[in-house]
N, C-alpha and C positions, 0 to 999 in steps of 0.2 A: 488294453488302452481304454474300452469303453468304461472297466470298470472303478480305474483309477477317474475319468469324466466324473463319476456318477458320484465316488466321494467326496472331490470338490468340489462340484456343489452342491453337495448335501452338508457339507463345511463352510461354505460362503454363505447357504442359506441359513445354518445356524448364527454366522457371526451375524448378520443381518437382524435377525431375532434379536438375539442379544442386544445391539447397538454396539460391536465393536471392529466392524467392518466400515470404512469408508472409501468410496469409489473415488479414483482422481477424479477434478474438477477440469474443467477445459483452463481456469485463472491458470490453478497450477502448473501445465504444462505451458504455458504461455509464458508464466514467470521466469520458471525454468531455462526456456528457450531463449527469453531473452537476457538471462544473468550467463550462459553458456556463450552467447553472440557475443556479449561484451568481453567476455573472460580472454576469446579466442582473438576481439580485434584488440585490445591495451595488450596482447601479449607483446608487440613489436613496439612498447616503451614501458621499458621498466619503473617508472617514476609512476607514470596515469595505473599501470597494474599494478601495482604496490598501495594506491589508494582504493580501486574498487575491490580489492581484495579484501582491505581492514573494513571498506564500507559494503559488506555482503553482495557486492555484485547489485545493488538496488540504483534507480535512474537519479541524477542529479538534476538533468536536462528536459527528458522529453517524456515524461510522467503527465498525467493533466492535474497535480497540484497546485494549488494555487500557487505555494514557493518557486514550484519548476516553474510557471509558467512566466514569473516574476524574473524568474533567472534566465529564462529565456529572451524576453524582453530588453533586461538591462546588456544582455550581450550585444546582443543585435543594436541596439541603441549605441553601445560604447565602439562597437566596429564600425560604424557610418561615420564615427567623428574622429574616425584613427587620423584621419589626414589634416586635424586640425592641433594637432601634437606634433606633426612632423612625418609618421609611420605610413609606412608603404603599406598601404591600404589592400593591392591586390595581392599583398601573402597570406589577407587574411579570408579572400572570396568569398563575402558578405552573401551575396545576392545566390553562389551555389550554396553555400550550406543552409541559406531558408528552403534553395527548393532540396538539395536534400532530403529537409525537416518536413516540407508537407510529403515528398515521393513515397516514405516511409511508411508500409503497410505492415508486415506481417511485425513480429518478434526479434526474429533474425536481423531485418532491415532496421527495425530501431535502435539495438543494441552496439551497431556498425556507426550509425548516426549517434547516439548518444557518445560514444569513443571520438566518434571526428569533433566533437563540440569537442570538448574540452581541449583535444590536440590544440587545434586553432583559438583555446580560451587561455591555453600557457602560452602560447604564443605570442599571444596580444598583451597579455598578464607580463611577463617578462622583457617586453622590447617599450613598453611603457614606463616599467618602473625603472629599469636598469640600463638600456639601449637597447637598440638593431644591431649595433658591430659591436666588434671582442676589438677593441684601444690598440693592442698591440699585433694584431694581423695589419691595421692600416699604416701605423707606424710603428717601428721598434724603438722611438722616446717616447712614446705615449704610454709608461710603465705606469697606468693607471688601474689599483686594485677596484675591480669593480666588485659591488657585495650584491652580491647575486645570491638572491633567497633558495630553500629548497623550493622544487616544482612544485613536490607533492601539499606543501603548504599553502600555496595556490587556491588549491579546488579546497582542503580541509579547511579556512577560514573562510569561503565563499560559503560553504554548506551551515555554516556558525552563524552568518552575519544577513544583515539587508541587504542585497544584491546591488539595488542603487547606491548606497552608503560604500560598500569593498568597490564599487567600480569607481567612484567617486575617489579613494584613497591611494589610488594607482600611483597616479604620476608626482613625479619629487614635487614635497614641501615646503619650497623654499618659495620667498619674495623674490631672488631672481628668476625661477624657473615661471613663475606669473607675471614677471613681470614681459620675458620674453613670449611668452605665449601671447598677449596683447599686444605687443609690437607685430608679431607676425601676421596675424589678422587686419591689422592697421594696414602694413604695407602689402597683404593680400587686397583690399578691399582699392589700396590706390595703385595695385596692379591694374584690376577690373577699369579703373576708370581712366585707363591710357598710360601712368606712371608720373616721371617727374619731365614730361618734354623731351626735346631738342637735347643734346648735349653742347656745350659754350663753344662753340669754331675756333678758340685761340688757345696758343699755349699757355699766354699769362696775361692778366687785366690788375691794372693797380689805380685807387683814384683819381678823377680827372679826366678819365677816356669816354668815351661816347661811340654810339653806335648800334652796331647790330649783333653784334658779339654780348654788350653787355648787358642788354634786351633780353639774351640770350640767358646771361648768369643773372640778371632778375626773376625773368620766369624761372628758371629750374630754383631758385631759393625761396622763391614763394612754395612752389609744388611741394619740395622738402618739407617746408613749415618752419623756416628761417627766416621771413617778413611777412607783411601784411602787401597787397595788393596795393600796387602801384603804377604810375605811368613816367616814370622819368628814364629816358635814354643815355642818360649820366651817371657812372659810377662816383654817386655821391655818398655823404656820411650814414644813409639808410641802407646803400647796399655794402660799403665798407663795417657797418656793426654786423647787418646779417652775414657776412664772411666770418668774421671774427665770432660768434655763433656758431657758425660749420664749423669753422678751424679747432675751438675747445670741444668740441661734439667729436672731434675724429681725433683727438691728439696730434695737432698740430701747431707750428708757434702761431700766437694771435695777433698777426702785424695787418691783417687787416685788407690783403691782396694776397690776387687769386695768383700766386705764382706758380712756379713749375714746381713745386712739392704738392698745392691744393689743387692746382686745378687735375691732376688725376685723378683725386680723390670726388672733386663735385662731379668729373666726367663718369663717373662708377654708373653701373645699373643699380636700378631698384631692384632686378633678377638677384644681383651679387649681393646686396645686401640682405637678401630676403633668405638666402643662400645663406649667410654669415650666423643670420638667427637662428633659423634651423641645423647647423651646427652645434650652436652652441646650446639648445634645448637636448639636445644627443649627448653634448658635453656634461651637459647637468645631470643628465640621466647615469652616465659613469659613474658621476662620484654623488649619488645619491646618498648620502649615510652622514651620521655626525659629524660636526668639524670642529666641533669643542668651543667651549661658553668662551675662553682665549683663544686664539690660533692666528698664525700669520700665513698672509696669501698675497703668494707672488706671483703677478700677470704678467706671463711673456712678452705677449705685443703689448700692453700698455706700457712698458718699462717701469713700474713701481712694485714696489714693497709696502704690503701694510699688516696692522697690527687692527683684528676684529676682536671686539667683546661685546659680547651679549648681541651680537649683529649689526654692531654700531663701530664705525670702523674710528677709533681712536690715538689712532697715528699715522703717518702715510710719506715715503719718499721715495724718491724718483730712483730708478736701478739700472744699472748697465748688465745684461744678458750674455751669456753664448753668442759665438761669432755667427754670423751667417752659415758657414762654413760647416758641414758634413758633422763632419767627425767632432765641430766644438759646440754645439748646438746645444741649449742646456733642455735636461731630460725632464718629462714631466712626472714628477709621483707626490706621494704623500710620508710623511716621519715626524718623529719626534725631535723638536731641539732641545739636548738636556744641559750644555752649556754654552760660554764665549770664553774666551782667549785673548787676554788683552795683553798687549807687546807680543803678536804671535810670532814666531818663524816659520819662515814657509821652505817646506819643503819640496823644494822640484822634482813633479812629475818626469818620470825616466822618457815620458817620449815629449815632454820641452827641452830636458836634460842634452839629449839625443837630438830632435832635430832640430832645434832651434839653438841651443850653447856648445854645442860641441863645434859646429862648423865655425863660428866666432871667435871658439879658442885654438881652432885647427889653423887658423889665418894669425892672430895672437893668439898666444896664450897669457896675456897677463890683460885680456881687455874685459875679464870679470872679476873686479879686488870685490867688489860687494858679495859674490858669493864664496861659499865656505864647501868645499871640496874634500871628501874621506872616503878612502880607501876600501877595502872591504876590509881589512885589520881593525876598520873604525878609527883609525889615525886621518888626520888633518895634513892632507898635501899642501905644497906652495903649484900653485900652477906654475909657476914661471920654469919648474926643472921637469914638470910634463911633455912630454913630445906628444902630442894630441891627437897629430896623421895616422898613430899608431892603431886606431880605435875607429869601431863605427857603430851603427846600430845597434848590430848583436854582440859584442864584445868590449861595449864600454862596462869599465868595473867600478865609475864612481855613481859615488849618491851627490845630491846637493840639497846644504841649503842657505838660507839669507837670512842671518840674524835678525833682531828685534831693529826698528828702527824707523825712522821716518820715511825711509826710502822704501821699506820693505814691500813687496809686491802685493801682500795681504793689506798695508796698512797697519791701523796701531790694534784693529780689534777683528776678530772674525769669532761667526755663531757655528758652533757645532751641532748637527744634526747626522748620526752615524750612518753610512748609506753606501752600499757597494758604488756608487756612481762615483764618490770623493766631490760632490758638491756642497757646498756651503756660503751664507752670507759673510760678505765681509766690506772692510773698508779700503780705498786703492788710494794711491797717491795722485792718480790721475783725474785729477777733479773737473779738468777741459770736458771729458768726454759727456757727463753730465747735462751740458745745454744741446745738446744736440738732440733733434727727434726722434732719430731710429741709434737707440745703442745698443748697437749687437756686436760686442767688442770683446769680451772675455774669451776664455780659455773653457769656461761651463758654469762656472760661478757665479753666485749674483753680488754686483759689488752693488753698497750704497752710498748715495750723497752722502746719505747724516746718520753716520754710524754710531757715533757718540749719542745721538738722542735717542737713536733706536734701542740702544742700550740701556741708557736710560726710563726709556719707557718698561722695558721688559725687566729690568729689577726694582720697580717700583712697588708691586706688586710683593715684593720679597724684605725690602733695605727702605731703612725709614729717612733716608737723603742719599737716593741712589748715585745722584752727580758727584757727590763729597767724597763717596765709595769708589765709587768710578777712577775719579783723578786720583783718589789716593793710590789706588795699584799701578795708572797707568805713569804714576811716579816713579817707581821702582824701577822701569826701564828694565825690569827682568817680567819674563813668561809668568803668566800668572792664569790659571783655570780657576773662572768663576761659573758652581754648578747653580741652576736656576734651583728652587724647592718644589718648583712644578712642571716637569715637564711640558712644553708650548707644542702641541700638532702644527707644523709646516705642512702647506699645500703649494706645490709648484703648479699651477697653472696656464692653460693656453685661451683665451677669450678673446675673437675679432670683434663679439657684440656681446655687451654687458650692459650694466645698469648702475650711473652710478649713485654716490649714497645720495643727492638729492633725486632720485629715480626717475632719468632722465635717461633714454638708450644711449650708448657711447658706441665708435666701429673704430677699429685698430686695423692696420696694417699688417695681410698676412703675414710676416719675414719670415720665420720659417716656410710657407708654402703648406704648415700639414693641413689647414682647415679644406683647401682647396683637396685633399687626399683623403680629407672625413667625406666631404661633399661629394667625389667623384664614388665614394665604395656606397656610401645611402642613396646615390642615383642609379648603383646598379644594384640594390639590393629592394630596388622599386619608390621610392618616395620622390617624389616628382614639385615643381612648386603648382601654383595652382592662384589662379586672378578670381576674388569674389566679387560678386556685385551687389549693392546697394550697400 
């Protein structure tokens, strides 16, 4: 043993001599330890190990370059003002992870601390640009594709770029999503200073009345920012325009009195509406991605349909929705519309078929001559030699449908956009339903006012006298599929607070009830409102 000693280093002192021995440095074990520390804490996520892997295990975070330290800063900076987005600020525990960052002494401790940054920098990275919740855990019609980036592209374009600049580019692009972000701050800020008042003590105030009540619907429409500052105890012509102000700001008719449809809506909180916005900044974050230089976008609670180009909304009418109703409720997603159908036939859904015609024809059976009944042979029955009692649910064997016509349940035109849901724009015979506030009357489908123009507008684009085209098919009184040359992206939509195109906040009427199911899952996923002062 001694004499094996005595060769090595008589071996070291030669490499020495030479100059091709070099002794570890204390850096490099320190490096080491800390590219080991990291290895061991990203092992428990595959996406963050998958990056310091290709990036040698070196610090992104807690390094003292001037880059790191640049990046440490903008983090810290961008997680203080999670809560000015909307984002449950305490998922991201701002105040531990600095002290964390100073606790961090040896190698080991930093490599632990540089892993937890990032965890909590995809974190924030991710519920920023795309949302807090996954669409379809809060609701199962919220078949919203979110495009959710890779992780590990995250930290790879932060390591590329200006730190301020990538935190800067987070959150969605759009003039909606600024513009709701300045509303919320606005009714943050007249949280802070008490809110909108009193709410009105009456059910309904219409002009001409006086008192203490309407004192009441004065101040709260000044607080709103629906008049100027006044002293009249008379609902006179200043506070009948500021209604009528409220009333088009919330989608309601503009007659000018507070009746039993507005005055719920003036009675609302500022909590609820502040509530509506940050929904809908979550909403925006869903469908963060393209929506095409064309595209049509249909909003639930507003009841309308319209037609965007270039961001400039250039056609627009009014829509009747899915019932209130569970099961008719119309579904939110995205698709393409590739044509329309004009003199459609509609064909009845087997569970309208079923519950709703069959009981009808089980009492008569000749009390449906408008519909056209076949067999499974594919032959054409007479209902009237059906015995109907025969049949229920599970063992009815017809189909139905209802030729082309003025009465047909489609109308004379409906848009096709292919979609496991079988929804689609169309036109109804029902034109009554139209002036009404809240139309949630369908079966799932969006019917419109003015289907004829909407057509119109959508083959203009294509046909050099789209109306002359239009009526000539819709002459034929036979089915006629006309394919668009471009396909149009359809967005179904759900928005209680929006902006409209004169960029003015607008607030809808939850009818479905899902904003208040968004609201309840991001209160318990930590995001909270919050009153600013000054």
């Amino acid at each position: 043993m001694q004499r094996i000693f005595k060769m090595t280093s008589v071996l070291v002192l030669t490499l020495i001599v030479l100059g091709l021995f070099i002794a570890p440095k204390p850096a490099d074990a320190q490096a080491k330890a800390f590219e080991q520390a990291v290895a061991e804490a990203a092992a428990l996520d595959k996406d963050i190990a998958a990056f310091y892997q290709a990036f040698s295990y070196k610090s992104v975070w807690t390094g003292r370059s001037g880059r790191e330290r640049s990046r440490r800063k903008a983090l810290i900076k961008a997680l203080a003002n999670a809560s000015s987005h909307g984002l449950p600020a305490g998922r991201y525990d701002t105040e531990g992870l600095q002290a964390k960052m100073k606790a961090a002494r040896g190698p080991g401790e930093r490599g632990a601390v540089e892993v937890e940054i990032s965890r909590v920098f995809l974190q924030y990275a991710r519920d920023l640009q795309t949302g807090v919740l996954i669409p379809s855990r809060v609701n199962s019609a919220i078949v919203r594709k979110v495009p959710y980036r890779d992780r590990t592209s995250y930290l790879v374009n932060l390591v590329k770029s200006s730190p301020s600049e990538f935190f800067e580019s987070l959150a969605p692009k759009t003039i909606e999503y600024d513009a709701l972000l300045k509303e919320k701050l606005r009714l943050e800020r007249l949280l802070g200073k008490g809110g909108w008042g009193i709410t009105v003590p009456a059910k309904s105030l219409k002009p001409g009345q006086s008192g203490g009540s309407v004192v009441a619907l004065r101040n709260r429409l000044r607080l709103m920012g629906f008049m100027n500052r006044s002293s009249t105890q008379t609902y006179d012509d200043t506070i009948k325009s500021a209604v009528q102000k409220f009333q088009a700001a919330h989608g309601l008719s503009t007659d000018g009195i507070a009746g039993q449809a507005t005055m719920p809506e003036l009675n609302k909180s500022l909590s609820t509406r502040l509530q509506s916005v940050i929904v809908a900044m979550e909403r925006e974050r869903w469908f963060n991605r393209e929506r095409g230089e064309r595209h049509i976008l249909v909003n639930i609670p507003d009841f309308t349909a319209k037609i965007v180009d270039n961001q400039k909304v250039t056609f627009e009418t009014r829509s009747v929705v899915g019932s209130i109703e569970t099961d008719r409720s119309t579904v939110e997603f995205s698709d393409l519309m590739e044509y329309m159908v004009i003199n459609p036939s509609w064909y009845v859904p087997s569970s309208i078929a079923t519950l709703e015609y069959l009981p009808k024809l089980q009492i008569d059976n000749s009390s449906m001559p408008q519909i056209e009944i076949t067999n499974k042979e594919g032959l054409v029955v007479d209902s009237a030699n059906v015995n109907f009692s025969l049949f229920d649910v599970e063992n009815f064997p017809f189909t139905m449908r209802q030729p082309p016509s003025n009465e047909n349940a489609l109308g004379l035109v409906k848009f096709i956009f292919p979609n496991p849901y079988n929804i689609y724009l169309h036109d109804t015979p029902a034109k009554n339903l139209f002036s009404r506030e809240v139309r949630a009357f369908s079966h799932g489908c969006v019917r419109l006012a003015d289907p004829f123009d909407f057509a119109y507008a959508l083959l203009a684009k294509d046909i050099r006298n789209p109306k002359e085209f239009f009526q000539e098919q819709l002459a034929t009184g036979e089915e006629q599929q006309v394919y668009l040359e471009s396909p149009v992206p359809v967005h179904i939509i759900y928005r209680t607070a929006f902006i409209n195109a004169k960029g003015h906040i607008q607030y809808r009427r939850d009818v479905y009830g899902r904003d208040a199911q968004v609201w309840k899952a991001l209160a318990k996923a930590g995001v909270a409102l919050r009153a600013v002062q000054g």
